[in-house]
Residue frames relative to the residue before (quaternion, step in Angstrom):
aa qw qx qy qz dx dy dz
X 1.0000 0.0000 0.0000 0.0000 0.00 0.00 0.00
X 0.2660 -0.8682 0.3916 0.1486 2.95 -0.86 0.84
X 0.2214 -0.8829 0.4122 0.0403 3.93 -0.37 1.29
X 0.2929 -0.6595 0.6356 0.2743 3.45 -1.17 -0.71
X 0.1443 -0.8224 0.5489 -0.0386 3.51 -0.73 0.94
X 0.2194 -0.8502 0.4596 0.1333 3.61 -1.20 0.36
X 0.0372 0.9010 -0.4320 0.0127 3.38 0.37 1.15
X 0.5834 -0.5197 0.4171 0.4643 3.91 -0.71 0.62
X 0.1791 -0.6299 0.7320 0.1878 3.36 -1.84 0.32
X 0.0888 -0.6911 0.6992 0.1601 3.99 -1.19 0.46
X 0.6597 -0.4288 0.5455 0.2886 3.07 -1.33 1.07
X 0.8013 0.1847 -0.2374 0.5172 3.97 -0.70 1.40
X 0.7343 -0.2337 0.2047 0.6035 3.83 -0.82 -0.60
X 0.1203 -0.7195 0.6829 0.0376 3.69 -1.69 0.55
X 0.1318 -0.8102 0.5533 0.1417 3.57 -0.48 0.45
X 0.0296 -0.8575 0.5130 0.0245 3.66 -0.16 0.51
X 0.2778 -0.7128 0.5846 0.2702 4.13 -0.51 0.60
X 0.0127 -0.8069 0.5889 -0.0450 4.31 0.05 1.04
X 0.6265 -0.4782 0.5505 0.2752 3.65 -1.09 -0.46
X 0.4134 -0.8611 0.1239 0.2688 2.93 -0.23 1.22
X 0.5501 0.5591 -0.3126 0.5358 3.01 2.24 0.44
X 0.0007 -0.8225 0.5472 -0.1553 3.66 1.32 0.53
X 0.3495 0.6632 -0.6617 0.0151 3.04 -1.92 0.54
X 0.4424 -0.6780 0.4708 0.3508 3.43 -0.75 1.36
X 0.2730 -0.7062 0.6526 0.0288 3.22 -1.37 0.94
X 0.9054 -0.0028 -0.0091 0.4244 3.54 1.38 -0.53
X 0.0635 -0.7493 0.6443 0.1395 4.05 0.13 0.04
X 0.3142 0.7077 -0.6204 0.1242 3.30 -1.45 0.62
X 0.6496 -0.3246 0.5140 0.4565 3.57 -1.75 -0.82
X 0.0370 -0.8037 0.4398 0.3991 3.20 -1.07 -0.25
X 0.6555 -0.1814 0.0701 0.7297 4.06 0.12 -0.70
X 0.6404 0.5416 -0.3313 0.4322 3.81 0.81 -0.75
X 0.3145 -0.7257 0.5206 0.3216 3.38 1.26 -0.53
X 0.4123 0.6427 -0.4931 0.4168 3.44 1.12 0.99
X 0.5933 -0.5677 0.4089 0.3983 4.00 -1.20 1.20
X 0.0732 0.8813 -0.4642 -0.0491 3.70 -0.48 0.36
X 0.2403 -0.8719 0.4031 0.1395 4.17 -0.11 0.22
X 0.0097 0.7581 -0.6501 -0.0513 3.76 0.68 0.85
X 0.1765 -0.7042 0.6842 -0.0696 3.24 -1.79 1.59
X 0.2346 -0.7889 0.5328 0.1965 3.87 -1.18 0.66
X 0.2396 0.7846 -0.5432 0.1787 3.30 -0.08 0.75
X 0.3390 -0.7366 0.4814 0.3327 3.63 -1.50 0.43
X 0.1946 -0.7510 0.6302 -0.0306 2.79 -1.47 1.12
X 0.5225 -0.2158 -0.8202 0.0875 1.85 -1.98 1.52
X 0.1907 0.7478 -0.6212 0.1361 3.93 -1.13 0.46
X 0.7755 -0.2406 0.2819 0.5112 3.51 -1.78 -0.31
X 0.0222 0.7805 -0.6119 -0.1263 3.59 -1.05 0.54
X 0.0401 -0.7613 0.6400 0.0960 3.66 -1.14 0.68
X 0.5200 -0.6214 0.4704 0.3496 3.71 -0.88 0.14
X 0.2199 -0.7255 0.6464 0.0867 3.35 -1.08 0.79
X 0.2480 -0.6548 0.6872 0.1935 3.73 -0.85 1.14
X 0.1035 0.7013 -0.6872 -0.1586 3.28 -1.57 0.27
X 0.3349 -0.7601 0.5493 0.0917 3.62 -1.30 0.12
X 0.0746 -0.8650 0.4931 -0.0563 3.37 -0.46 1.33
X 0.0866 -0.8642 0.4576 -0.1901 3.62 -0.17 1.72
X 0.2012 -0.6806 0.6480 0.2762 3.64 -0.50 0.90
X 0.7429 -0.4783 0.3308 0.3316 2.73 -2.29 0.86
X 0.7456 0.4845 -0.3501 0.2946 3.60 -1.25 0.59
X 0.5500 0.6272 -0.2294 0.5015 3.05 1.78 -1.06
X 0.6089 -0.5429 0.5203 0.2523 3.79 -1.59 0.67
X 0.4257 -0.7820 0.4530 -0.0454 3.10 -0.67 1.62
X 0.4161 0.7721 -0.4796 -0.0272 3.64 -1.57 -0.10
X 0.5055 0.5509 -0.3788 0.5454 3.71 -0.75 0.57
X 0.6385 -0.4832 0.4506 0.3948 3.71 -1.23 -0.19
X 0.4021 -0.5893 0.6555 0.2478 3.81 -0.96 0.13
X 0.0876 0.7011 -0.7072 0.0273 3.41 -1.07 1.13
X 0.8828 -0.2400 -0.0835 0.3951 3.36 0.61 0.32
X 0.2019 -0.7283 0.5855 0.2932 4.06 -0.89 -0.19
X 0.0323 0.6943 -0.7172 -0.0498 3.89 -1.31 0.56
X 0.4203 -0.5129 0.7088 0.2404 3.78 -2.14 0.47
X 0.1402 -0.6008 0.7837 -0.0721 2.36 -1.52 1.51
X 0.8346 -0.1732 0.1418 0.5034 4.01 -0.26 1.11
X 0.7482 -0.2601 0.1401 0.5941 3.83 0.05 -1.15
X 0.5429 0.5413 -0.4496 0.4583 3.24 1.29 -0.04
X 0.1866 -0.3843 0.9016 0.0676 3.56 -2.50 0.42
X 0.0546 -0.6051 0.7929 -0.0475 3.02 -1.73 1.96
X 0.1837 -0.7243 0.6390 0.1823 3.60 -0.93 0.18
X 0.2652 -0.6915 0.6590 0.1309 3.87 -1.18 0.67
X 0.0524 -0.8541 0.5168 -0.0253 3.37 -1.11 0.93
X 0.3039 -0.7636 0.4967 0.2791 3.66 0.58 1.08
X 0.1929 -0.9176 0.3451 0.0411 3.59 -1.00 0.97
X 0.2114 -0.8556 0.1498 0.4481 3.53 0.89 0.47
């Protein structure tokens, strides 16, 4: 079946255990105003880890862009890593 989950983001690399068909569906705040990454993937199934990488605006990039959210005066950007 296929779901949507919500896993923290830290501020640099994140490792997350997803499905091995994962895709971020969202980056944001949540109610806590904490970084957070909701992923779709089925579950139960193959799992592989998904690196991701969270980078304020100016900073040296890499990986794919999956998404960018405000955090007060800041712009973070999320970059799915391979």
């Amino acid at each position: 079946m296929r779901t949507v989950w919500k896993f923290p983001l830290n501020f640099g690399m994140t490792e997350i255990e997803v499905g091995a068909d994962a895709r971020v569906v969202h980056v944001g705040l949540d109610p806590q105003d904490a970084p957070r990454v909701w992923v779709e993937h089925t579950h139960p199934g193959p799992r592989t880890t998904m690196r991701l990488s969270m980078v304020g605006t100016g900073y040296p990039v890499e990986g794919t862009h999956v998404g960018t959210f405000f955090d007060g005066p800041f712009v973070w950007h999320v970059y799915k890593l391979p």
